[in-house]
N, CA, C and O atoms as a printed pandas DataFrame, in Angstrom:
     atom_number atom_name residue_name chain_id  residue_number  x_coord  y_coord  z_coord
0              1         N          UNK        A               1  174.072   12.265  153.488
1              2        CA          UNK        A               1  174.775   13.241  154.273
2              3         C          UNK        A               1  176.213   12.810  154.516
3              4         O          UNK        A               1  177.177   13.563  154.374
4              5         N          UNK        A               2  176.274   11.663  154.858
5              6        CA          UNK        A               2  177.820   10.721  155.002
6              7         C          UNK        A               2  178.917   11.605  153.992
7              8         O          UNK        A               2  179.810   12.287  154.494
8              9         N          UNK        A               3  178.744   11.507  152.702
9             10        CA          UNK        A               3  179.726   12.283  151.441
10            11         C          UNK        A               3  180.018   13.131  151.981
11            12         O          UNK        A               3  181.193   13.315  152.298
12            13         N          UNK        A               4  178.752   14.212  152.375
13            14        CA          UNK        A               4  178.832   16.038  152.066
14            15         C          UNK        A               4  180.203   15.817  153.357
15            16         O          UNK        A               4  181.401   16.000  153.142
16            17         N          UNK        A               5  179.544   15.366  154.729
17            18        CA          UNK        A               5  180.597   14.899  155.765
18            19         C          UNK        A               5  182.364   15.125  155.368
19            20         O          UNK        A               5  183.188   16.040  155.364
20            21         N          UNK        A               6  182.293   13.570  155.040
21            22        CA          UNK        A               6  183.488   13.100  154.876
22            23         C          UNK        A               6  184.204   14.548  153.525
23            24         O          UNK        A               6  185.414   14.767  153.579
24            25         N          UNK        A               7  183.477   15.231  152.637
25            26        CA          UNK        A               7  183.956   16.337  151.702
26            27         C          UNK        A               7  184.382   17.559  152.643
27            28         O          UNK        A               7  185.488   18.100  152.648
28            29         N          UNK        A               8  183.537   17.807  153.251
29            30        CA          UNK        A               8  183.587   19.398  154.222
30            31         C          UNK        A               8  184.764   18.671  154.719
31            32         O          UNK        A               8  185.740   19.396  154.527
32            33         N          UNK        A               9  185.145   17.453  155.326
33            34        CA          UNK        A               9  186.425   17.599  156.684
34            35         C          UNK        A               9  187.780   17.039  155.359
35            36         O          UNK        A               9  188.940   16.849  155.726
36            37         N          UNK        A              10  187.436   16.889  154.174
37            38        CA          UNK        A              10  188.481   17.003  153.409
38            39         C          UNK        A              10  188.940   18.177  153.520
39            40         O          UNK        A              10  189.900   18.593  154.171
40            41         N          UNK        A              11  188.025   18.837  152.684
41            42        CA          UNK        A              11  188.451   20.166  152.146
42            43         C          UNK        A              11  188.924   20.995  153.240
43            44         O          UNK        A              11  189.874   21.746  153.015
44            45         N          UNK        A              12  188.424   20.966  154.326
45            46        CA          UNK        A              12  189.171   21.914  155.591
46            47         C          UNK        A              12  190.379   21.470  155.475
47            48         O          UNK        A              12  191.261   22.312  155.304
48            49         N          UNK        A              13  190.793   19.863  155.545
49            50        CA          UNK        A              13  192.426   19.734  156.153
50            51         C          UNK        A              13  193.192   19.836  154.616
51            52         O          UNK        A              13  194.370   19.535  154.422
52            53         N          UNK        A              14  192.326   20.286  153.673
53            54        CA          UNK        A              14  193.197   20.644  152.238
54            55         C          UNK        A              14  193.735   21.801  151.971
55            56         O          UNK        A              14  194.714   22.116  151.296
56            57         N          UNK        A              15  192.831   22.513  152.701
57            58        CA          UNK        A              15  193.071   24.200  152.910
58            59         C          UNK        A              15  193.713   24.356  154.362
59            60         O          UNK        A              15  194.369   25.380  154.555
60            61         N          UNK        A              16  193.628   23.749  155.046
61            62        CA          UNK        A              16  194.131   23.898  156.662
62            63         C          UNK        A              16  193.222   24.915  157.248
63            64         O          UNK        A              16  193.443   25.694  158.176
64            65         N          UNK        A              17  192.127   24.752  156.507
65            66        CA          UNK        A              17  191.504   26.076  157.735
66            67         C          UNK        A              17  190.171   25.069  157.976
67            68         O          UNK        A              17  189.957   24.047  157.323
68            69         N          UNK        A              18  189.347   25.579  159.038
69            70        CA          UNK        A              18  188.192   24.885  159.181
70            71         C          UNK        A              18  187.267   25.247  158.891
71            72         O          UNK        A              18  186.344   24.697  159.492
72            73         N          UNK        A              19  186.848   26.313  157.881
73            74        CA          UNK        A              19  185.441   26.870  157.581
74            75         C          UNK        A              19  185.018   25.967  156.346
75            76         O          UNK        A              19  184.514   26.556  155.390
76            77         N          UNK        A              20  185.119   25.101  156.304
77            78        CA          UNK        A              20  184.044   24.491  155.074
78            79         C          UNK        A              20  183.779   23.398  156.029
79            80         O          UNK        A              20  182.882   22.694  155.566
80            81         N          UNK        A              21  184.248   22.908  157.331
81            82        CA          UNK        A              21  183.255   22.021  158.420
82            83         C          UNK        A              21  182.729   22.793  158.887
83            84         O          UNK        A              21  181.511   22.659  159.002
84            85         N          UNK        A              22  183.252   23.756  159.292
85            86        CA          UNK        A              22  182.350   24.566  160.619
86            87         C          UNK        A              22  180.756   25.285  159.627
87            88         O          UNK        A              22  179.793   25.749  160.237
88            89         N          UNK        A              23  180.829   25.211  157.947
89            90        CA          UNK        A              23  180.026   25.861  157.281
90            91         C          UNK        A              23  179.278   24.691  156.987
91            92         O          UNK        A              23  178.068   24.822  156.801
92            93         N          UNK        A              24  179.815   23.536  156.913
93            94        CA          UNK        A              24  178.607   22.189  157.043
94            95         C          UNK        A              24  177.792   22.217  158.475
95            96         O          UNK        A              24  176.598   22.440  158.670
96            97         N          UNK        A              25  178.555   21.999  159.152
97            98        CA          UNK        A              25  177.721   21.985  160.450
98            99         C          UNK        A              25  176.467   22.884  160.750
99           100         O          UNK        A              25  175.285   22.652  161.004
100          101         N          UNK        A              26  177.108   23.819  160.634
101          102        CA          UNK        A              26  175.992   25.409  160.736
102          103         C          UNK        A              26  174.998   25.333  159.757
103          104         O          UNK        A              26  174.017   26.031  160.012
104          105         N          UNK        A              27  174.944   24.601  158.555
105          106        CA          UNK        A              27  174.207   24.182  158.209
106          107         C          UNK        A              27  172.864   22.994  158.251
107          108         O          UNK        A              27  171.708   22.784  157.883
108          109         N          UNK        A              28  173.973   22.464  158.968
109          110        CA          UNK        A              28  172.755   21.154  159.211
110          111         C          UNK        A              28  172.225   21.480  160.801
111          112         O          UNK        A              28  171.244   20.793  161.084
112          113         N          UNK        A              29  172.600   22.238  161.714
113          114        CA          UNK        A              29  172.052   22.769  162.609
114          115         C          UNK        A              29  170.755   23.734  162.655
115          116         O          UNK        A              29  169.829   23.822  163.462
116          117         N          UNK        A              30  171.008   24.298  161.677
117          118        CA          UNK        A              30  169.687   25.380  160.754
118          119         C          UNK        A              30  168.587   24.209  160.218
119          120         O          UNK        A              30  167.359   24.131  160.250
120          121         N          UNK        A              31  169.514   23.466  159.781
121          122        CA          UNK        A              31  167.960   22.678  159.185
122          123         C          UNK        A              31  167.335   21.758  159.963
123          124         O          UNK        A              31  166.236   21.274  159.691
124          125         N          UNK        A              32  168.064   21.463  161.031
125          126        CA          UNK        A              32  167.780   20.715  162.443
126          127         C          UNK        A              32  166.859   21.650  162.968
127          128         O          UNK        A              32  165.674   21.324  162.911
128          129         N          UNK        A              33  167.226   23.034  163.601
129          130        CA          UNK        A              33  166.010   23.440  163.532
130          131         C          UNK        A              33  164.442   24.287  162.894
131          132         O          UNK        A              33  163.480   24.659  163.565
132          133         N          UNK        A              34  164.639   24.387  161.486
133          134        CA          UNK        A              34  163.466   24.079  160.714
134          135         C          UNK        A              34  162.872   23.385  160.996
135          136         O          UNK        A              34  161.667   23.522  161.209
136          137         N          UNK        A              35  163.657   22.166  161.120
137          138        CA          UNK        A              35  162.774   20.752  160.890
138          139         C          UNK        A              35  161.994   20.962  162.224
139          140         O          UNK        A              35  160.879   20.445  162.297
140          141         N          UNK        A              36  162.411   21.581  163.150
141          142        CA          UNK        A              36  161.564   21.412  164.195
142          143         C          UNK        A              36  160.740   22.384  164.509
143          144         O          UNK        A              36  160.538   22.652  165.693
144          145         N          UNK        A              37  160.130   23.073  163.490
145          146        CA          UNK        A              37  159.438   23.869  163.125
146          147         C          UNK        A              37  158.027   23.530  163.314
147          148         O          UNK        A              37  157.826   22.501  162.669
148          149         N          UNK        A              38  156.886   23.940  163.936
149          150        CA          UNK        A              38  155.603   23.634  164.261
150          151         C          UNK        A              38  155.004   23.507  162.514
151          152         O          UNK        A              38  154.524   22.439  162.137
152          153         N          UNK        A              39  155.075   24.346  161.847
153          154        CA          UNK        A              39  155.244   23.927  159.865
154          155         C          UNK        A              39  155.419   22.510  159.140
155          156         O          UNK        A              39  154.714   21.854  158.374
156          157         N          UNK        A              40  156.966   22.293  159.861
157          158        CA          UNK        A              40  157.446   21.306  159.372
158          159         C          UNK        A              40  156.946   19.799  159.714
159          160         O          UNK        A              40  157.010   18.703  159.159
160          161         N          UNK        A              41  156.317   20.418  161.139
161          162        CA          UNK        A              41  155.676   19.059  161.881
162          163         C          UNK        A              41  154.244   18.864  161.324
163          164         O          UNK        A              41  153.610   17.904  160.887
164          165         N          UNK        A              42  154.146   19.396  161.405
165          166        CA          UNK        A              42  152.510   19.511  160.328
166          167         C          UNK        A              42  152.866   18.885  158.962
167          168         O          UNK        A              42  152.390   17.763  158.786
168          169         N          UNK        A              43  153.444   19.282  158.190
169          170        CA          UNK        A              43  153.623   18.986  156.608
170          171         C          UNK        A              43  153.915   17.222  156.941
171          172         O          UNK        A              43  153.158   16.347  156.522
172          173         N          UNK        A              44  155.303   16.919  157.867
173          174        CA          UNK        A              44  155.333   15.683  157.973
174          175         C          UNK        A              44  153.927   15.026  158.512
175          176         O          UNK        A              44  153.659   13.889  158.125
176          177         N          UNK        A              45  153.262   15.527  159.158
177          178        CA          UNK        A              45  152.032   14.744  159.829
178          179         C          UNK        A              45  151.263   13.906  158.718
179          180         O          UNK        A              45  150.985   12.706  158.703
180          181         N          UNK        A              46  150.941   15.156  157.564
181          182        CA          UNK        A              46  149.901   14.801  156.397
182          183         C          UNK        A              46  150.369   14.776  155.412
183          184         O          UNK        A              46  149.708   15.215  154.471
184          185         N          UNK        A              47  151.709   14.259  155.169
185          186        CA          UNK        A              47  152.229   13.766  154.249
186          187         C          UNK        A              47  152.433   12.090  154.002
187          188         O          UNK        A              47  153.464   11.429  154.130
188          189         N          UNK        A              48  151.103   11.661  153.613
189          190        CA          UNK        A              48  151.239   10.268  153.443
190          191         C          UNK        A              48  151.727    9.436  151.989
191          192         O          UNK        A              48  151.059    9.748  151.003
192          193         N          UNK        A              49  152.619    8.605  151.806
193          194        CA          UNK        A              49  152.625    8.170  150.204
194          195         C          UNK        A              49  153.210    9.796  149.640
195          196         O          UNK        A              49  154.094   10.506  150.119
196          197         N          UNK        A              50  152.473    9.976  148.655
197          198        CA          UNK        A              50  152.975   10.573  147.660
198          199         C          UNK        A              50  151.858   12.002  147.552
199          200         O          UNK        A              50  150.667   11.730  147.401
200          201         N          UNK        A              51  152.148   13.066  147.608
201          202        CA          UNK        A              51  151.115   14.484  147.203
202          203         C          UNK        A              51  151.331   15.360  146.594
203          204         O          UNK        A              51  152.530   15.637  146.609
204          205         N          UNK        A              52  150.714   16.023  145.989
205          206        CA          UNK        A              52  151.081   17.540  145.248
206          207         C          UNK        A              52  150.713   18.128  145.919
207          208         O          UNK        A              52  149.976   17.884  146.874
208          209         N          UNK        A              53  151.293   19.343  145.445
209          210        CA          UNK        A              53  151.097   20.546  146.564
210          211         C          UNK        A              53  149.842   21.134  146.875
211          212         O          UNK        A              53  149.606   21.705  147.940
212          213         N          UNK        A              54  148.785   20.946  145.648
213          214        CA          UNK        A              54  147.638   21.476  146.284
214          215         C          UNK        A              54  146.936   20.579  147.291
215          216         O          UNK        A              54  146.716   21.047  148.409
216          217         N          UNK        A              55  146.650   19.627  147.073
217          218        CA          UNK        A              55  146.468   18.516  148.140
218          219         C          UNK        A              55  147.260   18.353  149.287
219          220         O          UNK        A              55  146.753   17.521  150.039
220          221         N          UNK        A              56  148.444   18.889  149.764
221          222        CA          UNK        A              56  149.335   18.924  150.711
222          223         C          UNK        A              56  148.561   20.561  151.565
223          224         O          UNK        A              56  148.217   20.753  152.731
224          225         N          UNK        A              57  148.536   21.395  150.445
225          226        CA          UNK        A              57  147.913   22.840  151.388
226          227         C          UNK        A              57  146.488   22.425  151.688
227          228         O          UNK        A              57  146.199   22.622  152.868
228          229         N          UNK        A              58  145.836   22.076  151.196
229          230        CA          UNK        A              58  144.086   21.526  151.108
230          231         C          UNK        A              58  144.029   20.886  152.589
231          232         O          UNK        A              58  143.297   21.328  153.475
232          233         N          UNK        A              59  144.925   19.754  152.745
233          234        CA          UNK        A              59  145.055   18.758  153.831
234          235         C          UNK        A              59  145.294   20.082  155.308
235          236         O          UNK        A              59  144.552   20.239  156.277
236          237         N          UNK        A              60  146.519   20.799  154.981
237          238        CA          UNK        A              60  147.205   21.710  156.107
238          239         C          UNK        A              60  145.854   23.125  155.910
239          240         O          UNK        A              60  146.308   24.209  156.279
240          241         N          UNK        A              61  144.490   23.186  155.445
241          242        CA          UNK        A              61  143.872   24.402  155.365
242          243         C          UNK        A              61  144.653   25.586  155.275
243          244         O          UNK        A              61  144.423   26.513  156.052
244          245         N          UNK        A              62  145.690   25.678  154.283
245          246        CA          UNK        A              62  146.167   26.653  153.838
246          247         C          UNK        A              62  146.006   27.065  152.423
247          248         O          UNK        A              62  145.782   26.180  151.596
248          249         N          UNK        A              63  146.113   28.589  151.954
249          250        CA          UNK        A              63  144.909   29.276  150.873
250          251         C          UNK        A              63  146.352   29.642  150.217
251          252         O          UNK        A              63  146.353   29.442  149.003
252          253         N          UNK        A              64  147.626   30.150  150.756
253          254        CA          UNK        A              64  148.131   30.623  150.217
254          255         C          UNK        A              64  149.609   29.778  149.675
255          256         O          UNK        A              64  150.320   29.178  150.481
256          257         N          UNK        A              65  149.911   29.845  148.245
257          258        CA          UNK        A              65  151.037   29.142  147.874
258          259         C          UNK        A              65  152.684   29.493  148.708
259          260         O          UNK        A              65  153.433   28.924  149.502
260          261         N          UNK        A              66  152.634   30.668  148.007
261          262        CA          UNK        A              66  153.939   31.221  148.757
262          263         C          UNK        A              66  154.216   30.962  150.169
263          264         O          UNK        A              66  155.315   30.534  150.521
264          265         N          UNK        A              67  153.410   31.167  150.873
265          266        CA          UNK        A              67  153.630   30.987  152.610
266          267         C          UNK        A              67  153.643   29.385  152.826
267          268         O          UNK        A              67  153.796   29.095  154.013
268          269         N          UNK        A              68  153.543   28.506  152.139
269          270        CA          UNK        A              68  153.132   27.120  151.805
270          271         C          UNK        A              68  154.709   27.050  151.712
271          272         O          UNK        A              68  155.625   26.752  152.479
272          273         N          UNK        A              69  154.612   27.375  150.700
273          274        CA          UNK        A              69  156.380   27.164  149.842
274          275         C          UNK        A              69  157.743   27.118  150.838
275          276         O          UNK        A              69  158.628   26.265  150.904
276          277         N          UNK        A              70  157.517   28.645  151.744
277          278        CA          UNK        A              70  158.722   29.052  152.404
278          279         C          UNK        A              70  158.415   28.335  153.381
279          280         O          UNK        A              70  159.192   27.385  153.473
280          281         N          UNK        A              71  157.246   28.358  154.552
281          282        CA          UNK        A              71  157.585   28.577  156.037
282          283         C          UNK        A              71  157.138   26.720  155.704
283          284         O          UNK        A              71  157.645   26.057  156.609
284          285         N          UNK        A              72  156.456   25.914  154.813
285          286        CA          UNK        A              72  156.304   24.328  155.330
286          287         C          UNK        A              72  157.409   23.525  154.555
287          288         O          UNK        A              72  158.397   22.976  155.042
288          289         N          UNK        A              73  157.044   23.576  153.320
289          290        CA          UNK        A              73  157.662   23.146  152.171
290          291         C          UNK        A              73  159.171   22.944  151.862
291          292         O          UNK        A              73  159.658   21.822  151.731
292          293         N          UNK        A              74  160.117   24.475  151.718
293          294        CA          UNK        A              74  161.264   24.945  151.577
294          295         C          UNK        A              74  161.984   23.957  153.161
295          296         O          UNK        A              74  162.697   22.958  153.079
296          297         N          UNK        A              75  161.679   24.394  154.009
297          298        CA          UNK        A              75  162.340   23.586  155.103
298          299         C          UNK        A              75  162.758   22.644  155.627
299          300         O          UNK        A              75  163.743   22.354  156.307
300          301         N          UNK        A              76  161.045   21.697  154.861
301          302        CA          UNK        A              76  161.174   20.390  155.384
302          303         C          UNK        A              76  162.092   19.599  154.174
303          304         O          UNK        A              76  162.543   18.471  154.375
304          305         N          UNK        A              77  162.345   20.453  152.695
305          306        CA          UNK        A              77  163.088   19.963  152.081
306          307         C          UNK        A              77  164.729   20.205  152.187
307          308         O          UNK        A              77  165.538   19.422  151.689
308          309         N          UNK        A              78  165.030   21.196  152.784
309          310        CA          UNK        A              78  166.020   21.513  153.246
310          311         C          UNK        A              78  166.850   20.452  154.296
311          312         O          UNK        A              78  167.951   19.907  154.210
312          313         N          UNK        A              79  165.873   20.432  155.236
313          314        CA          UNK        A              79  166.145   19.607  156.152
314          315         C          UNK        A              79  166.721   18.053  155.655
315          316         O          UNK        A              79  167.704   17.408  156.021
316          317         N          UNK        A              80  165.828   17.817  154.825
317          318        CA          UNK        A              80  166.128   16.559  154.164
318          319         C          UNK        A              80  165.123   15.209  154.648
319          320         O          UNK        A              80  165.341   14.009  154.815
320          321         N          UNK        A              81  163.950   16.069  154.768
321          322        CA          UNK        A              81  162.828   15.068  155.506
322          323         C          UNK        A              81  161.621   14.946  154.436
323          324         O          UNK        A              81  160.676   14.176  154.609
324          325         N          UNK        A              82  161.773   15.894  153.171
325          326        CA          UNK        A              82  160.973   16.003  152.483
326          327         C          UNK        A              82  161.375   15.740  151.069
327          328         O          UNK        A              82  162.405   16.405  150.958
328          329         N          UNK        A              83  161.095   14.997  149.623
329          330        CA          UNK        A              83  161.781   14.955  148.548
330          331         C          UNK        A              83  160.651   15.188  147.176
331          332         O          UNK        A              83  159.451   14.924  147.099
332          333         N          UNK        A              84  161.517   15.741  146.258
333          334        CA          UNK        A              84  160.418   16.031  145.488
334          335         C          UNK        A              84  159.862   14.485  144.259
335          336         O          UNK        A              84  160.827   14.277  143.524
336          337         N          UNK        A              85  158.935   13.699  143.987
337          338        CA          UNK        A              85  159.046   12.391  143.305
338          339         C          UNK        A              85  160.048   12.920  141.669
339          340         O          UNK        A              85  160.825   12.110  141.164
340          341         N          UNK        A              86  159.858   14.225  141.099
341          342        CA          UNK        A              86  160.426   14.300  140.165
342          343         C          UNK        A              86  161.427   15.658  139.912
343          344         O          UNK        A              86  161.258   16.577  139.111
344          345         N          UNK        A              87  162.494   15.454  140.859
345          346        CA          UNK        A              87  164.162   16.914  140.857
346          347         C          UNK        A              87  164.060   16.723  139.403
347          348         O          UNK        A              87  163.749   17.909  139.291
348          349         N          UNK        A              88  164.042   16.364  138.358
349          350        CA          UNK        A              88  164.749   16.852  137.623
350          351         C          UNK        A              88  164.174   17.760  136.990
351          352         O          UNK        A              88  164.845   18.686  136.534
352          353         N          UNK        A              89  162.499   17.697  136.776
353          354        CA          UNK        A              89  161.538   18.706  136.933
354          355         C          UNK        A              89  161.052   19.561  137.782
355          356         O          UNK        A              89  159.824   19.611  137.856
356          357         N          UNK        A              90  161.543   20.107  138.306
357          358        CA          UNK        A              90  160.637   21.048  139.825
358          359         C          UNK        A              90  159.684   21.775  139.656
359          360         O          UNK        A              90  158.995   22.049  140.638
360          361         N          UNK        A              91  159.378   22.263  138.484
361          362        CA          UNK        A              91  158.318   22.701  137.999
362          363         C          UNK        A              91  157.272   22.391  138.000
363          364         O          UNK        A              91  156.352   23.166  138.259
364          365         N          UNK        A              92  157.119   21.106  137.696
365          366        CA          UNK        A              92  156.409   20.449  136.729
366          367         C          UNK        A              92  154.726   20.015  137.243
367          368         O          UNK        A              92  154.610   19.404  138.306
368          369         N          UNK        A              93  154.013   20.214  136.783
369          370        CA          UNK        A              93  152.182   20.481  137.546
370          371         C          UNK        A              93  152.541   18.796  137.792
371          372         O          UNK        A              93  152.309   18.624  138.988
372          373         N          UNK        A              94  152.861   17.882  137.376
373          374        CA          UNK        A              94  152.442   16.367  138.163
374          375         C          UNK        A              94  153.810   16.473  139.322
375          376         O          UNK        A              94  153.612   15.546  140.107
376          377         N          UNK        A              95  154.790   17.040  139.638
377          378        CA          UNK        A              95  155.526   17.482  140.703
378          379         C          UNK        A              95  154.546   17.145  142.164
379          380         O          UNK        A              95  153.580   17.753  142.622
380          381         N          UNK        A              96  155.349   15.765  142.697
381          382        CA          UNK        A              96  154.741   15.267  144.018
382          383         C          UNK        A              96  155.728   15.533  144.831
383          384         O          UNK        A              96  156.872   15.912  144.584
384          385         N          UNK        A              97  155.072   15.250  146.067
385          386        CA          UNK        A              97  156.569   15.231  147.129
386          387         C          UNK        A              97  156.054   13.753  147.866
387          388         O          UNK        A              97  154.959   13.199  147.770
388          389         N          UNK        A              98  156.916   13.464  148.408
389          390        CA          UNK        A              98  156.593   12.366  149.706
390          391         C          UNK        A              98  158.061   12.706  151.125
391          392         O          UNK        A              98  158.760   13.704  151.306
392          393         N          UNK        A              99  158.024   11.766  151.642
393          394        CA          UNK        A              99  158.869   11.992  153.068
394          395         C          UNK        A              99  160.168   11.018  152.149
395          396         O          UNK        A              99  159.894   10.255  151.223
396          397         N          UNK        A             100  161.628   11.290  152.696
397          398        CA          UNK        A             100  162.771   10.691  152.351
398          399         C          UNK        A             100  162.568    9.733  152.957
399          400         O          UNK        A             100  161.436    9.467  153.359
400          401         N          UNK        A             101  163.836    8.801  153.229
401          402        CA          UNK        A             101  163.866    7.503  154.295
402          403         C          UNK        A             101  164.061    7.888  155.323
403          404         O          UNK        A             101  163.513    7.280  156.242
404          405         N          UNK        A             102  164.954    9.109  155.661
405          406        CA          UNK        A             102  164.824    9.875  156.978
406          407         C          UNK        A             102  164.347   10.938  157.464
407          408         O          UNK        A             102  164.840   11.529  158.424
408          409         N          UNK        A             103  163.102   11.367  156.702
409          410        CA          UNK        A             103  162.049   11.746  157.007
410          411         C          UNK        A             103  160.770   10.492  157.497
411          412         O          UNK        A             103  160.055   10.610  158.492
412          413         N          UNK        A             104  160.740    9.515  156.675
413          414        CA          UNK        A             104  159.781    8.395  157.382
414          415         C          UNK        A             104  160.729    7.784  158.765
415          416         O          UNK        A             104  160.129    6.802  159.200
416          417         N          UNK        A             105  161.637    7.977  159.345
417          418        CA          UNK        A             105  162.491    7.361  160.380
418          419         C          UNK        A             105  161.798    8.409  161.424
419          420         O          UNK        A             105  161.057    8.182  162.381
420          421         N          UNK        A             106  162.313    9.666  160.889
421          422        CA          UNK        A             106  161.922   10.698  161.962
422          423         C          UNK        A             106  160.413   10.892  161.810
423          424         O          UNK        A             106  160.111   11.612  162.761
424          425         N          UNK        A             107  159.385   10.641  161.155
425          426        CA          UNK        A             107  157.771   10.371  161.583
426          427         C          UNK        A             107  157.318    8.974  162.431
427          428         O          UNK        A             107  156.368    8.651  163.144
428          429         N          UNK        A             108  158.359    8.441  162.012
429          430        CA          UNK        A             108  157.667    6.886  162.708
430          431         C          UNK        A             108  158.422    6.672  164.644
431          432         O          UNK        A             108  158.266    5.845  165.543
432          433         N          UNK        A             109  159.409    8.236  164.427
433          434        CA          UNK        A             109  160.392    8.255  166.146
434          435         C          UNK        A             109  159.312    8.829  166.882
435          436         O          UNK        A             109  158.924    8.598  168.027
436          437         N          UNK        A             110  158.779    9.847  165.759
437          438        CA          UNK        A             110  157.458   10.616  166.766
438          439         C          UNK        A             110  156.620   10.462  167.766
439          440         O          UNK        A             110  155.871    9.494  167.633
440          441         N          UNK        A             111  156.473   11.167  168.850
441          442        CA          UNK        A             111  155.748   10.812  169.700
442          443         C          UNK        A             111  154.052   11.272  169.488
443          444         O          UNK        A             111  153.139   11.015  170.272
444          445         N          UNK        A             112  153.965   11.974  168.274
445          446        CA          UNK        A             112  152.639   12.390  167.572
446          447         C          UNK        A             112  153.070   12.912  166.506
447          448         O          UNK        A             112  153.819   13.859  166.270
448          449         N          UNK        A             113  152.295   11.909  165.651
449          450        CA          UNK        A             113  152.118   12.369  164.018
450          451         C          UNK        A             113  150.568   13.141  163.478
451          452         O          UNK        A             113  150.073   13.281  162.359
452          453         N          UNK        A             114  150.221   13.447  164.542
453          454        CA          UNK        A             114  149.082   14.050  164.287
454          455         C          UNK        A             114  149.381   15.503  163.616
455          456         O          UNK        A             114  150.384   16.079  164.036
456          457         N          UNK        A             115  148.586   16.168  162.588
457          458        CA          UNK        A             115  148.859   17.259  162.633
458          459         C          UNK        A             115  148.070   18.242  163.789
459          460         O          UNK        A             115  147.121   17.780  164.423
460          461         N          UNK        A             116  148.700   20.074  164.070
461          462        CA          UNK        A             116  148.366   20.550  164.987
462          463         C          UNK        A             116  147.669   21.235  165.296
463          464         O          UNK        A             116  147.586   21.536  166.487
């Protein structure tokens, strides 16, 4: 996150205007709160090591992909608490996820990692 940072408050004082900070910020405020999403807290709960997605919905008793995708999945990767083991494939059926380094920071700050 440090780069994107230090880029957004370039580019504002390159242009002299402030909408490419004020459009970082507003961004990471959105994903601040995703992340604090009753979804997102769940996905981090039972996300141990390394999972695919069917084993990630199996764990959370959820049937459906799509609603998987947007309201747990999409967010917690957004946020930047969630990573996929292989971006350069996203596709790809052996496609795992696990928690970032600050996604395991923010499970281990928790005051319950239980899921809910």
């Amino acid at each position: 996150m440090g780069r994107v940072y230090y880029r957004a408050i370039e580019e504002s004082t390159e242009r002299g205007d402030s909408a490419p900070f004020i459009q970082f910020m507003l961004e990471r405020i959105l994903a601040a709160c995703r992340a604090g999403t009753p979804q997102v807290r769940r996905l981090r709960a039972v996300l141990q090591g390394e999972a695919g997605r069917e084993a990630l919905m199996r764990r959370l008793g959820l049937r459906d992909a799509k609603h998987f995708r947007r309201r747990y999945l999409l967010p917690a990767m957004e946020a930047g608490w969630v990573e996929m083991t292989l971006p350069e494939y996203p596709r790809s059926p052996a496609q795992k996820y696990r928690l970032t380094p600050a996604g395991r920071r923010w499970a281990a700050s928790s005051v319950s990692a239980r899921p809910f």
